[in-house]
C-alpha positions as CSV (number, residue, x, y, z in Angstrom):
1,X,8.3,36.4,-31.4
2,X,5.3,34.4,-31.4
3,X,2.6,35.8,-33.7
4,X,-1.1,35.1,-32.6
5,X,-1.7,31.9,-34.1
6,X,1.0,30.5,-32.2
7,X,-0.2,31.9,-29.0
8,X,-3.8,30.9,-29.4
9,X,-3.0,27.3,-30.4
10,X,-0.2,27.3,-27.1
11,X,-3.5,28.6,-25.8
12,X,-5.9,25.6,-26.5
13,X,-3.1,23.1,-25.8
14,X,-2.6,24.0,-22.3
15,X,-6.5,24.5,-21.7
16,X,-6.5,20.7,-23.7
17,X,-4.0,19.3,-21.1
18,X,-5.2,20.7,-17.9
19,X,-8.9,18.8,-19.0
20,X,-7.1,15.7,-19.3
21,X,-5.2,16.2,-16.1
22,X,-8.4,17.0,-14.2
23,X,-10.3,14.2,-15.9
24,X,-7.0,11.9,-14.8
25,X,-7.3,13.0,-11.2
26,X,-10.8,12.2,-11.0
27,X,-10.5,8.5,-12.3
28,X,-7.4,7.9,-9.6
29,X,-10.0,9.6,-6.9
30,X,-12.5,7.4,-7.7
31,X,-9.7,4.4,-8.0
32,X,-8.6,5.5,-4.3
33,X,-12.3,6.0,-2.9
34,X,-13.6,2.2,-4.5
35,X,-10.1,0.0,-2.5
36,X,-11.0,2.3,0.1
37,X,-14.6,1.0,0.3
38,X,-13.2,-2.4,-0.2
39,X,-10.6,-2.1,2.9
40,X,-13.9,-1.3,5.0
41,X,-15.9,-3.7,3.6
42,X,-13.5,-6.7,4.4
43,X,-12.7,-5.6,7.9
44,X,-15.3,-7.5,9.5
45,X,-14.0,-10.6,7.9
46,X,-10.1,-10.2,8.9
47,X,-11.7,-8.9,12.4
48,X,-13.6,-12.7,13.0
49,X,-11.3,-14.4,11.5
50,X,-8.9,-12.9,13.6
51,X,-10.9,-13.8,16.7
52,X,-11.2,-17.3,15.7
53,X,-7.7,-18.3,14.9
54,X,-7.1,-16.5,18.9
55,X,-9.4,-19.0,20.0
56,X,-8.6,-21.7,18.4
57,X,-4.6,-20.7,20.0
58,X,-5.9,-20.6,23.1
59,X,-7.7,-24.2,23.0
60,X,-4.8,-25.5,21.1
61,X,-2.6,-24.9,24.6
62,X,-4.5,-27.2,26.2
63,X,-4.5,-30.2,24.0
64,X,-1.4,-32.1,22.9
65,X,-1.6,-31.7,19.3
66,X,1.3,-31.0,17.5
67,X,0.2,-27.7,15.5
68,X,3.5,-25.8,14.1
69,X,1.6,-23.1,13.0
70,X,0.3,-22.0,16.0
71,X,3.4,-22.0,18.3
72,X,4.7,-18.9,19.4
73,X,7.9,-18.1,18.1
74,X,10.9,-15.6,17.7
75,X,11.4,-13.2,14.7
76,X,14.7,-14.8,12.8
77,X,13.3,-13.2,9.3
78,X,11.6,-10.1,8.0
79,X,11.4,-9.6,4.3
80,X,9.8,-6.1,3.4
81,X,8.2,-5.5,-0.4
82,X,7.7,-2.1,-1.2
83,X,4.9,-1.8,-4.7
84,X,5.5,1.6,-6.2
85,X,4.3,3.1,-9.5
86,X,6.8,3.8,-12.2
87,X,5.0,6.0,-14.4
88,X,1.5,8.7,-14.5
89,X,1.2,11.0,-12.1
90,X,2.3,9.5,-9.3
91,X,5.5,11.4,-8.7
92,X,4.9,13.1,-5.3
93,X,3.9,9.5,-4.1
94,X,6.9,8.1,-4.5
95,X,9.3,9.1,-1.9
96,X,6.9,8.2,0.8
97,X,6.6,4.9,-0.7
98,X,10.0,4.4,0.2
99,X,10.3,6.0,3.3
100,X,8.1,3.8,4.7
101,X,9.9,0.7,4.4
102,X,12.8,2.2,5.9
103,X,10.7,3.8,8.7
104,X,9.7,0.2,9.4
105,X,13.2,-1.4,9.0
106,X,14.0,1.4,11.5
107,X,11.6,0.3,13.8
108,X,11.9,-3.6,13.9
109,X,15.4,-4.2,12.9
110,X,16.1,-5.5,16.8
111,X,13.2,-7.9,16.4
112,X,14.7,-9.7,13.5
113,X,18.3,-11.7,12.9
114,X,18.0,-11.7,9.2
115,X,16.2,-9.2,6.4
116,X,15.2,-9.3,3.2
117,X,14.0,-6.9,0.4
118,X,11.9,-8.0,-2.7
């Protein structure tokens, strides 16, 4: 049996731990919020440049320029990379990290002759 030392230092340690738990969930928040800030941020970029590379495919049709990049052309490859973390507390993360790449294997395997996985 434990005498009271024991308990009130068991005490402290878990009071010690759930401060640095909280103070670790905080900083991944705030990690979380900032890409998310970035994501929006950049959309308007990816959004014209999007709309530019359309038009330039659409003039492109016209003209007899040989531009490989812009042809249209069947699927023969996909190559999926999942990024997952490995350690922190991250654990309930990871198996929807990798069902999604499965989910999306599921979903376009009929588009594609050949897969990969980095």
């Amino acid at each position: 049996m434990a005498n009271l030392k024991d308990i009130r230092d068991r005490i402290s340690s878990v009071k010690n731990t759930r401060k640095i738990t909280e103070a670790m969930r905080l900083v991944a928040a705030a990690k979380v919020r900032r890409a998310q800030e970035q994501v929006l941020r950049s959309r308007p970029f990816a959004d014209r440049l999007a709309r530019i590379l359309e038009n330039l495919q659409t003039r492109m049709q016209f003209e007899t320029a040989d531009a490989p990049l812009l042809e249209n052309r069947d699927v023969r490859t996909i190559t999926l990379m999942a990024v997952t973390g490995d350690r922190g507390l991250c654990v309930a993360t990871t198996p929807t990290s990798s069902s999604a790449p499965s989910s999306a294997w599921l979903s376009s395997r009929a588009r594609a002759t050949r897969w990969t996985w980095c």
